[in-house]
N, C-alpha and C positions, 0 to 999 in steps of 0.2 A: 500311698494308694495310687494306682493306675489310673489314667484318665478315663480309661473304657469302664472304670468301675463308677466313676465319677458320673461317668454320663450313663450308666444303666439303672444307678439311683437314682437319680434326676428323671428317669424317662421313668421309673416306678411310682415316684412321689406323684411325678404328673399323671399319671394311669390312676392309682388310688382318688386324688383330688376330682379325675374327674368323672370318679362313677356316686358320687353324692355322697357317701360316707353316711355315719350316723348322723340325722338333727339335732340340730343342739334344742333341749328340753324348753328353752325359754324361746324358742319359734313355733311351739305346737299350736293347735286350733284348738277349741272346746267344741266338744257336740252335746248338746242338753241331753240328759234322762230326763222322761215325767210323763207320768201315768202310771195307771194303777195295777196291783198285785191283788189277784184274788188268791183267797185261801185254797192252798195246792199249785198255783198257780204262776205266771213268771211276767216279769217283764223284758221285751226284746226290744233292742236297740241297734238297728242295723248301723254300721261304722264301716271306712275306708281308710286306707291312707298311702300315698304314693312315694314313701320313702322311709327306709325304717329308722325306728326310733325310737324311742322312750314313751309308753303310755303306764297314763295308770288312770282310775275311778276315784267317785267321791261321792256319795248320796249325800246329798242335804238335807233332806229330811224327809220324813216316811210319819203317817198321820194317816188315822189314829199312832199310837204307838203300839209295836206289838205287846200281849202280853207274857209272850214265853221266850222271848230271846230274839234275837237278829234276826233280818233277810241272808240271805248267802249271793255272793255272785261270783260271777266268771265269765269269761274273756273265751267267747265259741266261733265257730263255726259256721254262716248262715247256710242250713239245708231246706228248702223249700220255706213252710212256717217257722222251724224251727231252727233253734243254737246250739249246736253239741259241739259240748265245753270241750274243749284241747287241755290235754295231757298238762298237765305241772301248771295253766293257769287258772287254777280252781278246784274245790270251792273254795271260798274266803267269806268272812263275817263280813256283810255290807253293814257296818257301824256307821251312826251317824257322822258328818262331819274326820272322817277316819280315812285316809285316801291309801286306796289298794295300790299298789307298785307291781303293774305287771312286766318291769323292764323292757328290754330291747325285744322289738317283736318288727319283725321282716314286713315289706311292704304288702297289702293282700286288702282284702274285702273280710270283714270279721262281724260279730254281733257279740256286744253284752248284753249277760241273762242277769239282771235281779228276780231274787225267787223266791217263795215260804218254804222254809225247811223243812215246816210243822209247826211255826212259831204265829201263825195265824188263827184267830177264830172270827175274825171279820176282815172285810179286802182295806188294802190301806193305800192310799196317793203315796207315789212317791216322786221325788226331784233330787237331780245330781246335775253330773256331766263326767266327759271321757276327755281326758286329753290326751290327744296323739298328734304325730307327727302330720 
């Protein structure tokens, strides 16, 4: 191999290394969920993160307990009040203690929605966190 090839690899490795790369998963931050879901109704979670990386979800628990099935959530959009969910990151069963993997997601401003699917007949607390990059 050429020296000019040597040093063009060299000057790409250092190009890649120095635009941040992905995070590695075990440097991410938590950002709390907690509050409540009324029946029909969503929880929003405005979120950030300045490098991309690896995020996923985790409700911790949700009280009362529903009596027809899971919350749902997904990984949106913030539009004025609202989260509109992006394409392939939802929906997903918010199960308890069950952590949603929404992989590699580019650096940006985003919001999670926990929601009643229809699985509500009274509003319920809920607690989690989001970790990202």
């Amino acid at each position: 191999m050429g020296i000019r090839r040597i040093l063009a690899l060299c000057a790409f490795a250092a190009l890649l290394t120095s635009c941040g790369g992905v995070i590695d998963p075990s440097k991410n931050q938590n950002t709390p969920i907690s509050g409540q879901v009324a029946v029909g109704g969503a929880l929003i979670t405005p979120v950030s993160w300045s490098k991309q990386g690896e995020v996923e979800a985790t409700v911790t628990s949700v009280t009362p307990t529903p009596a027809n099935g899971p919350l749902g959530m997904y990984l949106g959009g913030q539009s004025g009040d609202n989260c509109l969910q992006i394409p392939g990151y939802g929906p997903f069963p918010a199960i308890v203690n069950r952590t949603v993997q929404f992989g590699v997601v580019q650096k940006g401003n985003y919001c999670l929605g926990v929601y009643d699917p229809g699985a509500l007949t009274v509003a319920v607390n809920v607690t989690g966190n989001i970790s990202h990059p």
